[in-house]
N, CA, C, O and CB atoms as a CASP TS submission, in Angstrom:
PFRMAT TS
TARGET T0000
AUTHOR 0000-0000-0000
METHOD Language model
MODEL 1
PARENT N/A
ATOM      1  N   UNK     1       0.820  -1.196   0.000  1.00  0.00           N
ATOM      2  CA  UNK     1       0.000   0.000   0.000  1.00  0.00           C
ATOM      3  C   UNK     1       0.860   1.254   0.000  1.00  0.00           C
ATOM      4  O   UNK     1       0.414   2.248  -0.573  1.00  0.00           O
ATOM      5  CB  UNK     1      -0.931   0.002   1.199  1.00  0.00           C
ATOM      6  N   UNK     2       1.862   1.294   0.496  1.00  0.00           N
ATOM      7  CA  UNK     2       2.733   1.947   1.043  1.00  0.00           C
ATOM      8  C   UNK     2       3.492   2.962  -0.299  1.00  0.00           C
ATOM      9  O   UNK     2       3.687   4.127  -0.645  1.00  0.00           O
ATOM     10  CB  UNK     2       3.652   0.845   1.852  1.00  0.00           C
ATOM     11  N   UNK     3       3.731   1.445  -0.723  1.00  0.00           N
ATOM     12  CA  UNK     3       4.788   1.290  -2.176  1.00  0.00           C
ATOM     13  C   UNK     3       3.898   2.555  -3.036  1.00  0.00           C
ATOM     14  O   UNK     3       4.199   3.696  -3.384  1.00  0.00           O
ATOM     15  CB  UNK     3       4.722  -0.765  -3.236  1.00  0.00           C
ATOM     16  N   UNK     4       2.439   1.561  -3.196  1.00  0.00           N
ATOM     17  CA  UNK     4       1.586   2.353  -4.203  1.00  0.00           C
ATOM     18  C   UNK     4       1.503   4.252  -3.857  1.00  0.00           C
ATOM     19  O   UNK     4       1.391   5.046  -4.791  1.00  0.00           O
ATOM     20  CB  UNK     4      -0.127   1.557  -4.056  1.00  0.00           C
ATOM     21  N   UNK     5       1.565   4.609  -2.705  1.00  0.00           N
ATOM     22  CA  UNK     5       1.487   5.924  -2.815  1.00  0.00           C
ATOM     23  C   UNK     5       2.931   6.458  -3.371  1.00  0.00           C
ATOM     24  O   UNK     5       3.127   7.314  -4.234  1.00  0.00           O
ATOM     25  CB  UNK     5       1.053   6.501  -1.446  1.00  0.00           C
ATOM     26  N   UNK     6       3.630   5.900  -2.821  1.00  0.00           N
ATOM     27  CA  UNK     6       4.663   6.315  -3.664  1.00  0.00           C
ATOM     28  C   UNK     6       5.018   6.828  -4.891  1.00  0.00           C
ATOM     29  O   UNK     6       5.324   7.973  -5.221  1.00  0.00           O
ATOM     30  CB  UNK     6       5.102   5.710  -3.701  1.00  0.00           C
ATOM     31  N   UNK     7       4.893   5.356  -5.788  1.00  0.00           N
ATOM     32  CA  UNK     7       4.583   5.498  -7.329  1.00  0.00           C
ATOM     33  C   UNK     7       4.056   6.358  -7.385  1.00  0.00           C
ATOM     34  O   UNK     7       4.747   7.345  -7.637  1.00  0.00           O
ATOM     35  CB  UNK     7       3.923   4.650  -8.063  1.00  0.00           C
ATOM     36  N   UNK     8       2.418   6.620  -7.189  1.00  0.00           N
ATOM     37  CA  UNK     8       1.288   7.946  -6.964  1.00  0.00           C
ATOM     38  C   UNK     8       1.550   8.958  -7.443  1.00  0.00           C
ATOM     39  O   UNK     8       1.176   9.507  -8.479  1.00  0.00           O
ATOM     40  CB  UNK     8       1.007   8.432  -5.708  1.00  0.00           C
ATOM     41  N   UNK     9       2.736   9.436  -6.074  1.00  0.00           N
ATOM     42  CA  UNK     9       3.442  10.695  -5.315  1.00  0.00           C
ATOM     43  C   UNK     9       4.602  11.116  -6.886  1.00  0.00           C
ATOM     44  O   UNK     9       4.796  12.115  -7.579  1.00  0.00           O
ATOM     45  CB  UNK     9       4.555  10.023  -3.357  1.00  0.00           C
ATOM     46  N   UNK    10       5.109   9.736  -6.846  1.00  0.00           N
ATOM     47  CA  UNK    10       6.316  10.136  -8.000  1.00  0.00           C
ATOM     48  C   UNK    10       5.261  10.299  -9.543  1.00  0.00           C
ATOM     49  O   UNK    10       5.505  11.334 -10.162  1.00  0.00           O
ATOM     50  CB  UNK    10       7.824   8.481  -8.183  1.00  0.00           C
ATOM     51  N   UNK    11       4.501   9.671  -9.977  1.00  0.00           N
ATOM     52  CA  UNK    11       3.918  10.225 -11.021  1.00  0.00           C
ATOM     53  C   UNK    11       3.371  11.594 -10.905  1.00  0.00           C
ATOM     54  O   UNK    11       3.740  12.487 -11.668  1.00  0.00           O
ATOM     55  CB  UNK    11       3.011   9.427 -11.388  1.00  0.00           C
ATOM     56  N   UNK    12       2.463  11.788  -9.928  1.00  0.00           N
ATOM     57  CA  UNK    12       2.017  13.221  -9.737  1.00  0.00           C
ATOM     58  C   UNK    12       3.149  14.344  -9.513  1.00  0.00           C
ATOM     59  O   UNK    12       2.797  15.520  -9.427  1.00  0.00           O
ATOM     60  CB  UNK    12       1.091  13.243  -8.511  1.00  0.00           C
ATOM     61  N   UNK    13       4.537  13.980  -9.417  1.00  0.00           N
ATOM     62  CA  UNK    13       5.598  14.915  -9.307  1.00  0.00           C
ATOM     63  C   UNK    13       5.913  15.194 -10.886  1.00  0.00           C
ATOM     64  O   UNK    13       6.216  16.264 -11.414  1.00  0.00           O
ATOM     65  CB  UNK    13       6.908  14.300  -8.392  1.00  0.00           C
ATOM     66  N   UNK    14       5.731  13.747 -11.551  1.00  0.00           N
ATOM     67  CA  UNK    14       6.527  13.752 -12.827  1.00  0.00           C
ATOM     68  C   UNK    14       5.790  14.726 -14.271  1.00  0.00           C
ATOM     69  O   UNK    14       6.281  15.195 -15.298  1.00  0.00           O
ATOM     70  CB  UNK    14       6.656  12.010 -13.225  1.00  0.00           C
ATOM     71  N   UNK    15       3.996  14.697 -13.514  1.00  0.00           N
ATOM     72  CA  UNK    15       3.405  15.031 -14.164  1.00  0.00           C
ATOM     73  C   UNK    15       3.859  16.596 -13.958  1.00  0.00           C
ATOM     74  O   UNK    15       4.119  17.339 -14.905  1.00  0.00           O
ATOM     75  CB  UNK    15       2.191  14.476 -14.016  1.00  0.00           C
ATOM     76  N   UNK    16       3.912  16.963 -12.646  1.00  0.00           N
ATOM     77  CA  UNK    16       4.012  18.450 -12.094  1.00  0.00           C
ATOM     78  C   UNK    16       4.968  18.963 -12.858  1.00  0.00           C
ATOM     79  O   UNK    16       4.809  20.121 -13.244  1.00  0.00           O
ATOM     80  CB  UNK    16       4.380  18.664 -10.569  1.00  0.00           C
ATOM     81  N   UNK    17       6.002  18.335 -13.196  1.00  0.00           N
ATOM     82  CA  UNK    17       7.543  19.165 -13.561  1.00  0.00           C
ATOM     83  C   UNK    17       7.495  19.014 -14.876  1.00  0.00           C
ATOM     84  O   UNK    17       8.304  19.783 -15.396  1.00  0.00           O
ATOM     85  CB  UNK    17       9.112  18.528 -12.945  1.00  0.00           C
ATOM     86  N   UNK    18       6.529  17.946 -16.184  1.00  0.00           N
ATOM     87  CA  UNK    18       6.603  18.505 -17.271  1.00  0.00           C
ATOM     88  C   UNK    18       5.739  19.544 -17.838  1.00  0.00           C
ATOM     89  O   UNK    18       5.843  20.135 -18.913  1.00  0.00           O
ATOM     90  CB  UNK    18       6.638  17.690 -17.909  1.00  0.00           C
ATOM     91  N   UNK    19       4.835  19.657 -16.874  1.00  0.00           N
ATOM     92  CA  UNK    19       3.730  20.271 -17.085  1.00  0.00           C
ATOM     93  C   UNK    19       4.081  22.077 -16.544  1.00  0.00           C
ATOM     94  O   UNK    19       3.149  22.882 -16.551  1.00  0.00           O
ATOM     95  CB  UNK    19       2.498  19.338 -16.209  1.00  0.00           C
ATOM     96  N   UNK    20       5.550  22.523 -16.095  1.00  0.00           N
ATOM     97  CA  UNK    20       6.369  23.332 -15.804  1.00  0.00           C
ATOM     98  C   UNK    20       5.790  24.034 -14.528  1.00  0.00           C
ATOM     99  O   UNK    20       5.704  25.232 -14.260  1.00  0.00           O
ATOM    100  CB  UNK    20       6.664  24.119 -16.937  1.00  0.00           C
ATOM    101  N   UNK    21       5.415  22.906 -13.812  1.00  0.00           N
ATOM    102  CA  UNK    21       5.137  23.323 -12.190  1.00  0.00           C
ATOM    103  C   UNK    21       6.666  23.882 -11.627  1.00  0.00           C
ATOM    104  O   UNK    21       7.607  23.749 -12.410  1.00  0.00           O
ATOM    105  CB  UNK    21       4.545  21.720 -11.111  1.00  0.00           C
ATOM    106  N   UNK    22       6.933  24.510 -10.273  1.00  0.00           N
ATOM    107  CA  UNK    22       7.627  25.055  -9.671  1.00  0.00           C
ATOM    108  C   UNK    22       8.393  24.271  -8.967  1.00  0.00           C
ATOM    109  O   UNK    22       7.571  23.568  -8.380  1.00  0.00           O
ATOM    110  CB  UNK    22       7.109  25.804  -9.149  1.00  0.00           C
ATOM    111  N   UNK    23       9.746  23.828  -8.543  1.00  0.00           N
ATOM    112  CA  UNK    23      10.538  23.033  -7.950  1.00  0.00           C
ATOM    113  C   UNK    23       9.487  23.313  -6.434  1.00  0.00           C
ATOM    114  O   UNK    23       9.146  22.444  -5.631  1.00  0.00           O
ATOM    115  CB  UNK    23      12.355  23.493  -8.075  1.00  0.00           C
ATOM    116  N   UNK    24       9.274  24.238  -6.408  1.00  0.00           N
ATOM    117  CA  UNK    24       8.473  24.554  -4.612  1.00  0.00           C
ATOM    118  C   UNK    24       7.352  23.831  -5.199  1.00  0.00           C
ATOM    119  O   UNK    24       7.838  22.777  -5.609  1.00  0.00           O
ATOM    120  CB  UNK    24       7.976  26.572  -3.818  1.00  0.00           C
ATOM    121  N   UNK    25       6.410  23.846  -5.390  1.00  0.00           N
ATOM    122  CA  UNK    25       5.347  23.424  -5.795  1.00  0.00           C
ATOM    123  C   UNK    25       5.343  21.793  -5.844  1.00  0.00           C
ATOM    124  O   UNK    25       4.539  21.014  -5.332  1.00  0.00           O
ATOM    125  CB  UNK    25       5.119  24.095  -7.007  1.00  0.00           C
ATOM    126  N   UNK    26       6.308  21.578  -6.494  1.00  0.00           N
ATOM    127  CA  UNK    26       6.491  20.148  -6.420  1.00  0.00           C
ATOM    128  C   UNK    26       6.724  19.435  -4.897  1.00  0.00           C
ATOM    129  O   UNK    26       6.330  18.439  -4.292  1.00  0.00           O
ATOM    130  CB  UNK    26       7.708  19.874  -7.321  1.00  0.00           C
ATOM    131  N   UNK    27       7.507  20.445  -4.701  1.00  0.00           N
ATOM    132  CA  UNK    27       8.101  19.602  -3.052  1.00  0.00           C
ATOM    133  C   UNK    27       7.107  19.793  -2.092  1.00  0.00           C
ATOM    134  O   UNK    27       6.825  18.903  -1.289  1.00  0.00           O
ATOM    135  CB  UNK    27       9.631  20.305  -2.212  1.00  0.00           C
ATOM    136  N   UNK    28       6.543  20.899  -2.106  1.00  0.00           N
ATOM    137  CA  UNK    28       5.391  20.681  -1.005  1.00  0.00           C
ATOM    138  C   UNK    28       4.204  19.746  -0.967  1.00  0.00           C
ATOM    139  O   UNK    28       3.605  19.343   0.031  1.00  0.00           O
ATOM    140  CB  UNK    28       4.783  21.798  -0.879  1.00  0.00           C
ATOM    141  N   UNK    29       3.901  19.386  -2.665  1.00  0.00           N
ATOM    142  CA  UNK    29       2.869  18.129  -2.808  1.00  0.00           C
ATOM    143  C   UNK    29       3.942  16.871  -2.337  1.00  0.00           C
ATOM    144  O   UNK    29       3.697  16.041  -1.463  1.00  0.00           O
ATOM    145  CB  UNK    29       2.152  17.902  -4.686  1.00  0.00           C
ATOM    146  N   UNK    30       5.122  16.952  -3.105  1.00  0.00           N
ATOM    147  CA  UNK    30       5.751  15.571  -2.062  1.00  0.00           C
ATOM    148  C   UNK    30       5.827  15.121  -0.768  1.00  0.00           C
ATOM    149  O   UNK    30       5.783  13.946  -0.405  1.00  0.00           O
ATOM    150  CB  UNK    30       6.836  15.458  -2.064  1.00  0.00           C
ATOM    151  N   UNK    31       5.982  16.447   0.153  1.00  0.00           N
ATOM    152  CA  UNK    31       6.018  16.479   1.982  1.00  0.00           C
ATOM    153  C   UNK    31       4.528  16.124   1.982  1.00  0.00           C
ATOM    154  O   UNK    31       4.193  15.331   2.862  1.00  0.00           O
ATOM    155  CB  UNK    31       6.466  18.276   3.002  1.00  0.00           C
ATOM    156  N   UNK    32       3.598  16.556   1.177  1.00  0.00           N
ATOM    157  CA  UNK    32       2.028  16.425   1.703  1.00  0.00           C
ATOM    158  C   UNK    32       1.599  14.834   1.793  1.00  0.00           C
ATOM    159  O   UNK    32       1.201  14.195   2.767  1.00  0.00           O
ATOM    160  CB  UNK    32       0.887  17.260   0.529  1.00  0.00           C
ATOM    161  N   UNK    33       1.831  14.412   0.381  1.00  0.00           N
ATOM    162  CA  UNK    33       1.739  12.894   0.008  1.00  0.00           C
ATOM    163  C   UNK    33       2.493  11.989   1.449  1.00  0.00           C
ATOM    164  O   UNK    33       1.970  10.947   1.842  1.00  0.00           O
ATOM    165  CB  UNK    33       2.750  12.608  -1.698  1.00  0.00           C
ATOM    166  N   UNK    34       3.833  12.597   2.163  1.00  0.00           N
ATOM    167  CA  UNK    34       4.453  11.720   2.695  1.00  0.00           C
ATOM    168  C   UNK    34       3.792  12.081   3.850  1.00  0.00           C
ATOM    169  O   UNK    34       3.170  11.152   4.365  1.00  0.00           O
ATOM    170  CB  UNK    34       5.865  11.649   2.581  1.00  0.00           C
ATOM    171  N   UNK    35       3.742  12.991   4.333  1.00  0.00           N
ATOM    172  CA  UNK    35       2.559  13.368   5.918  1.00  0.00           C
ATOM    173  C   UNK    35       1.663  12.731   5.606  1.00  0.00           C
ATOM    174  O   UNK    35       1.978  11.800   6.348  1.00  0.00           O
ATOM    175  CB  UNK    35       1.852  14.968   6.350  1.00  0.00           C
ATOM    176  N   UNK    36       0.626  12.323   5.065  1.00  0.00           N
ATOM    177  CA  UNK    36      -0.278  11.650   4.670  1.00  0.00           C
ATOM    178  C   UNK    36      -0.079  10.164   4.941  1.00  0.00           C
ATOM    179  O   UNK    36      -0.641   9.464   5.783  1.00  0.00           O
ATOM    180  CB  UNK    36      -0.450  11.974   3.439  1.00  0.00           C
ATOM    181  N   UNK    37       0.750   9.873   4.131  1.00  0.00           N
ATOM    182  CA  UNK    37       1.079   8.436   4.513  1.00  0.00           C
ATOM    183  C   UNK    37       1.267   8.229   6.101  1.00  0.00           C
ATOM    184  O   UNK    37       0.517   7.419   6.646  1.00  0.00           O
ATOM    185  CB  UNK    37       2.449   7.993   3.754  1.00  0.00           C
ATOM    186  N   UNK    38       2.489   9.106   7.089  1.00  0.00           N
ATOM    187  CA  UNK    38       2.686   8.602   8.211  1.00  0.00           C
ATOM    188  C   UNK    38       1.368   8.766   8.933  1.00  0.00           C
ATOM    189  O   UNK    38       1.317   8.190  10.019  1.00  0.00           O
ATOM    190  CB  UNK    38       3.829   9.171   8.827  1.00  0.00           C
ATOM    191  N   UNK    39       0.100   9.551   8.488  1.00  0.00           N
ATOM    192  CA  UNK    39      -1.267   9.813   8.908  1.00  0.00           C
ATOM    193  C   UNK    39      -1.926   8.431   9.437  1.00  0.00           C
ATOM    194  O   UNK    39      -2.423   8.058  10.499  1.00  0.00           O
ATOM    195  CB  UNK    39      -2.107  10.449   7.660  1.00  0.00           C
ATOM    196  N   UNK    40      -1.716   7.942   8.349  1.00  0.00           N
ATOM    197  CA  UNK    40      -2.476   6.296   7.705  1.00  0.00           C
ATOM    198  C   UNK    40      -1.676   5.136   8.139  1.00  0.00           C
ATOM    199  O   UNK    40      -2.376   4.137   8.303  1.00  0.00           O
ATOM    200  CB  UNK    40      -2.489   6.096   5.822  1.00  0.00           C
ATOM    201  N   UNK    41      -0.591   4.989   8.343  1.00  0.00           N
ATOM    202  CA  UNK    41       0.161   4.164   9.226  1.00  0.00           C
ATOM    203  C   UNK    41       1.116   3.362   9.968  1.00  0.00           C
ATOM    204  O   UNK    41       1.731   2.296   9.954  1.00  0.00           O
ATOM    205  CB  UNK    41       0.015   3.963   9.219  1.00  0.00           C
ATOM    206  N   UNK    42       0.777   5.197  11.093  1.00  0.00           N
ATOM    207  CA  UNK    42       1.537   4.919  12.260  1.00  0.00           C
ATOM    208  C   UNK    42       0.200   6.035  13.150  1.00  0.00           C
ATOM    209  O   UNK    42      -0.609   6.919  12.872  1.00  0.00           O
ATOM    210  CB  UNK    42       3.595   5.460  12.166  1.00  0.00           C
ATOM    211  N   UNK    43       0.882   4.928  14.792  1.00  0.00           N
ATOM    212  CA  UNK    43       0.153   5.898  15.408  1.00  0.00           C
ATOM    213  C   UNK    43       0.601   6.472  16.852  1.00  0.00           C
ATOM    214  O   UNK    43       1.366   5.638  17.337  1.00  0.00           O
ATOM    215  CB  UNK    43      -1.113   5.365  15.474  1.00  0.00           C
ATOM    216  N   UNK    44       0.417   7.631  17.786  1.00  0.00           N
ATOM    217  CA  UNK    44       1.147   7.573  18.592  1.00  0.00           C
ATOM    218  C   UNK    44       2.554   8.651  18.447  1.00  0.00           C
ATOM    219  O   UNK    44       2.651   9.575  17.639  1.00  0.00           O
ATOM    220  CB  UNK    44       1.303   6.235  18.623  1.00  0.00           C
ATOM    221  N   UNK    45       3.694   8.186  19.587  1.00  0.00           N
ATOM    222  CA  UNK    45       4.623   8.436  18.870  1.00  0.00           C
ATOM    223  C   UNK    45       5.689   8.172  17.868  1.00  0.00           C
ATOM    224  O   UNK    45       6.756   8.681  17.527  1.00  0.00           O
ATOM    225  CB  UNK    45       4.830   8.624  19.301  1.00  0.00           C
ATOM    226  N   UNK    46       4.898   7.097  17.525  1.00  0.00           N
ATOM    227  CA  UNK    46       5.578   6.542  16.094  1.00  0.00           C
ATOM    228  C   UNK    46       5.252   7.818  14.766  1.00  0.00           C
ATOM    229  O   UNK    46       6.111   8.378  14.086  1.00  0.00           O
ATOM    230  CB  UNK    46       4.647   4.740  15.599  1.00  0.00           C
ATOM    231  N   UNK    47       3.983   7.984  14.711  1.00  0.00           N
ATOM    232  CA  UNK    47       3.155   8.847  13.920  1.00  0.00           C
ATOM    233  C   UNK    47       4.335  10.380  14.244  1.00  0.00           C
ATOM    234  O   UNK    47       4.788  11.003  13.283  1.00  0.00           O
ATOM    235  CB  UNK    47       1.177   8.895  14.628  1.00  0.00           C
ATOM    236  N   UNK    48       4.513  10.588  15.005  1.00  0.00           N
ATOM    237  CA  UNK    48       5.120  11.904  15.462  1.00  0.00           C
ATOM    238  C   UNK    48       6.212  12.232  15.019  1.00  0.00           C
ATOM    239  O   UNK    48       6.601  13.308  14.564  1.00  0.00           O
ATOM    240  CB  UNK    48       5.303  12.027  16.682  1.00  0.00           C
ATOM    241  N   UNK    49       7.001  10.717  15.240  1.00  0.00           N
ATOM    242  CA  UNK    49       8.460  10.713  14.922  1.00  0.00           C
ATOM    243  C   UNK    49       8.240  10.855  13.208  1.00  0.00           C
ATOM    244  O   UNK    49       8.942  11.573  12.496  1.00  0.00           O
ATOM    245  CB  UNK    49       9.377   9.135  15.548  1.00  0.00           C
ATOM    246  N   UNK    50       7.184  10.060  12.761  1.00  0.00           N
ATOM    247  CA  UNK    50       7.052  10.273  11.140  1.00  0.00           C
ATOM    248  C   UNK    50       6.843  11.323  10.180  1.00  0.00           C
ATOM    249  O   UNK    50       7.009  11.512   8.975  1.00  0.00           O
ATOM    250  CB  UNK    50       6.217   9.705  10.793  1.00  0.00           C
ATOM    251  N   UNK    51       6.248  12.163  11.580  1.00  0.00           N
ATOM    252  CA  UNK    51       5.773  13.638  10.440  1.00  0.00           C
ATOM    253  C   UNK    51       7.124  14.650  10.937  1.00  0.00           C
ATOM    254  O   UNK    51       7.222  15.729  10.353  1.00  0.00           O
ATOM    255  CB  UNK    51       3.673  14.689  10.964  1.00  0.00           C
ATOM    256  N   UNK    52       8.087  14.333  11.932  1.00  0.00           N
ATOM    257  CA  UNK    52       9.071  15.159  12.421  1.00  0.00           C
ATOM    258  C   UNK    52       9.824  15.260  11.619  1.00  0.00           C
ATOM    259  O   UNK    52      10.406  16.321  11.392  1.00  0.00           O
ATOM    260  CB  UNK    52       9.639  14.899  13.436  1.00  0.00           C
ATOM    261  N   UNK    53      10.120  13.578  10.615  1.00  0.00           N
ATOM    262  CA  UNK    53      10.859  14.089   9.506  1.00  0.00           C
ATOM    263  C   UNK    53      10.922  14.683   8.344  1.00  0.00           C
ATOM    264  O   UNK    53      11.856  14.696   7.542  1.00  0.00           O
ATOM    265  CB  UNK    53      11.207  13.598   9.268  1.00  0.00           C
ATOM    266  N   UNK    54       9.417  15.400   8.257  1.00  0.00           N
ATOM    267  CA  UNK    54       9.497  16.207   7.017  1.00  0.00           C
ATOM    268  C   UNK    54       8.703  17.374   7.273  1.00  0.00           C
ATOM    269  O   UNK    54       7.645  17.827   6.837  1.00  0.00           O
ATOM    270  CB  UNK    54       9.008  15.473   5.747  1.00  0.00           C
ATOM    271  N   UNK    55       9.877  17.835   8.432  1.00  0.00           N
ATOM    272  CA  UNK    55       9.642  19.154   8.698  1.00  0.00           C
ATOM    273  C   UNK    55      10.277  19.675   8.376  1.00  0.00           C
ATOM    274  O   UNK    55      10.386  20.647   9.123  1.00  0.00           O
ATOM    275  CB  UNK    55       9.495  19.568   9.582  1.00  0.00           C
ATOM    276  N   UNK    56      11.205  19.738   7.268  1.00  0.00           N
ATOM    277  CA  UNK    56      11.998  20.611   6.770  1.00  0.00           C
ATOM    278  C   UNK    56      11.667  21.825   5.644  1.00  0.00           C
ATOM    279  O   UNK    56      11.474  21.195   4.604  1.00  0.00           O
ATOM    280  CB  UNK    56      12.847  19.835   6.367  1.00  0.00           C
ATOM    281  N   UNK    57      11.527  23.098   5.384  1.00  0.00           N
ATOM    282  CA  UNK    57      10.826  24.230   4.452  1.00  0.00           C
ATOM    283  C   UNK    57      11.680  23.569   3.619  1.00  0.00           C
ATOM    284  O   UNK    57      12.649  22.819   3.738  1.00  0.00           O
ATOM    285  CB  UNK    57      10.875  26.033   4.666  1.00  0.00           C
ATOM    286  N   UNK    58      10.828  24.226   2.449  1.00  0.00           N
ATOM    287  CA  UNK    58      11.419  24.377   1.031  1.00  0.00           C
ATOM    288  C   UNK    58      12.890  24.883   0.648  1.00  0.00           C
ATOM    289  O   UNK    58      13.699  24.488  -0.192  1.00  0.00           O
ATOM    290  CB  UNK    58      10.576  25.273   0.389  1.00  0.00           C
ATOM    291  N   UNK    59      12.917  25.975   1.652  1.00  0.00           N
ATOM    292  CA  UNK    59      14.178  26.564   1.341  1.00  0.00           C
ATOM    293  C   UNK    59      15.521  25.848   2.064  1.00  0.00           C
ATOM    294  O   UNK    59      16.681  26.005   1.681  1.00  0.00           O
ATOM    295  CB  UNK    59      14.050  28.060   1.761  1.00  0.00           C
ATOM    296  N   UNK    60      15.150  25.152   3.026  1.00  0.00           N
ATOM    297  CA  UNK    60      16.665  24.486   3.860  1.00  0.00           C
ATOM    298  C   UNK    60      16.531  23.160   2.683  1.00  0.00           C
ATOM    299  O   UNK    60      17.592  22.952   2.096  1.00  0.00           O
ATOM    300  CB  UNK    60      16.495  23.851   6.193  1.00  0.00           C
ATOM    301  N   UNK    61      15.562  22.407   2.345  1.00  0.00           N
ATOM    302  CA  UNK    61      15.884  21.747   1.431  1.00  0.00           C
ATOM    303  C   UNK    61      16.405  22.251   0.107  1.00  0.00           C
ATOM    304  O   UNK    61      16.993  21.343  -0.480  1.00  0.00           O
ATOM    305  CB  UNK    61      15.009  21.128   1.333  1.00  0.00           C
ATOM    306  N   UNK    62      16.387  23.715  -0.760  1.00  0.00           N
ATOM    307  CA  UNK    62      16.845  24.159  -1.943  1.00  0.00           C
ATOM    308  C   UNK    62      18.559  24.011  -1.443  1.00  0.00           C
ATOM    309  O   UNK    62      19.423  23.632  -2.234  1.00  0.00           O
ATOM    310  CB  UNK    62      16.150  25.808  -2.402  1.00  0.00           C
ATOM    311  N   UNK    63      18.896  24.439   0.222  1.00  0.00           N
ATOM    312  CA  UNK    63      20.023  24.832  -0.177  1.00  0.00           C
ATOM    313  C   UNK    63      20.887  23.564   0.244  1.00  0.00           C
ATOM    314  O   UNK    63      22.109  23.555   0.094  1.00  0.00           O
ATOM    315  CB  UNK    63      20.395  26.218   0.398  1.00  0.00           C
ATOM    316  N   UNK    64      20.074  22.336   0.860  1.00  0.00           N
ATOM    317  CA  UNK    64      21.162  20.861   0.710  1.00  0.00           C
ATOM    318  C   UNK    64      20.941  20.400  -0.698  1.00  0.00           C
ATOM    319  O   UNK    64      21.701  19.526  -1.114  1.00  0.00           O
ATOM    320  CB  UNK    64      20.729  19.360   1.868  1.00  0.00           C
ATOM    321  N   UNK    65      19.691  21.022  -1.757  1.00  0.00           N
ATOM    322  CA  UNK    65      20.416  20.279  -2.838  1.00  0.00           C
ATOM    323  C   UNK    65      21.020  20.696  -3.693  1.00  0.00           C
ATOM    324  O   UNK    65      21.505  19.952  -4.546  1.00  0.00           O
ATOM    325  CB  UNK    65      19.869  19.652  -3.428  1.00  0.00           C
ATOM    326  N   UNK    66      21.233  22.623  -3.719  1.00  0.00           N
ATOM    327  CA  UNK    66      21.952  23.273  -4.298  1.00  0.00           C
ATOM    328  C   UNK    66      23.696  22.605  -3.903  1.00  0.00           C
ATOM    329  O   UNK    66      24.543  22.417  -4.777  1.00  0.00           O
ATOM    330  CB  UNK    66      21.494  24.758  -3.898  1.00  0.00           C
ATOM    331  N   UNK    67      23.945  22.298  -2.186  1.00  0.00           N
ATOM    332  CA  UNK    67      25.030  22.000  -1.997  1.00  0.00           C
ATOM    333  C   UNK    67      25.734  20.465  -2.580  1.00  0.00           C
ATOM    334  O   UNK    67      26.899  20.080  -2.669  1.00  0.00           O
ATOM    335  CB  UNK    67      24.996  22.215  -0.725  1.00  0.00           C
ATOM    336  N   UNK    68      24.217  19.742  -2.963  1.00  0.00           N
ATOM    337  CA  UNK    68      24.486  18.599  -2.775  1.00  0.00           C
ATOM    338  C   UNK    68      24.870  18.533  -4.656  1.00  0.00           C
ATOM    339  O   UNK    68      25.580  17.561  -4.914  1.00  0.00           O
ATOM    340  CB  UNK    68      23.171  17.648  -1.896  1.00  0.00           C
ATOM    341  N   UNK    69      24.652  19.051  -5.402  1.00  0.00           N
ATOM    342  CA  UNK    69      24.906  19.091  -6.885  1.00  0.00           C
ATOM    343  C   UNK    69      26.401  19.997  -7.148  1.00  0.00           C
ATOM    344  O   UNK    69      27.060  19.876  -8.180  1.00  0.00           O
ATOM    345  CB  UNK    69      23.465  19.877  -7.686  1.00  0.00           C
ATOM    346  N   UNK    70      26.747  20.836  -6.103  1.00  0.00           N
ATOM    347  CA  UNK    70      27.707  22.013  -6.078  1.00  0.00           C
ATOM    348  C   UNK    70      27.112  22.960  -7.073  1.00  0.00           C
ATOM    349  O   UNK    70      27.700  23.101  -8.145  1.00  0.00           O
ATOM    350  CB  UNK    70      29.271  21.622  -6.465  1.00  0.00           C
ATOM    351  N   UNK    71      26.530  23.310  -6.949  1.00  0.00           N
ATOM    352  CA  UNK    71      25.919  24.857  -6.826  1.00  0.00           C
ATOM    353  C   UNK    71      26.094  26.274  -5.734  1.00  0.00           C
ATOM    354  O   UNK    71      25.460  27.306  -5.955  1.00  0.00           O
ATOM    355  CB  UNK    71      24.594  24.568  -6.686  1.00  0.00           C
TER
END
């Protein structure tokens, strides 16, 4: 089930970026899709620990992957 949102998540990205959606735009439907998932299952502080990891903005993620390409 898990798997399948995935795929989902990555088609609806793939569609987003030829269709000349916004690198932001894209990433925030990706964090949404993945909050979603830890929604559905986990619960507790399992659930907590799941949405903690994609608390990161748009912009601290632009600049690990600006660093991460060397940009």
């Amino acid at each position: 089930m898990l798997q399948k949102q995935y795929v989902l998540g990555a088609f609806a990205l793939a569609t987003l970026l030829t269709a000349g959606c916004s690198n932001k735009a894209a990433y925030e439907i990706m964090q949404s899709n993945k909050k979603e998932a830890c929604e559905r299952v986990a619960e507790g502080q399992a659930r907590e620990d799941c949405m903690r990891g994609y608390e990161r903005s748009f912009a601290e993620y632009e600049r690990e992957r600006n660093r991460a390409v060397g940009k």
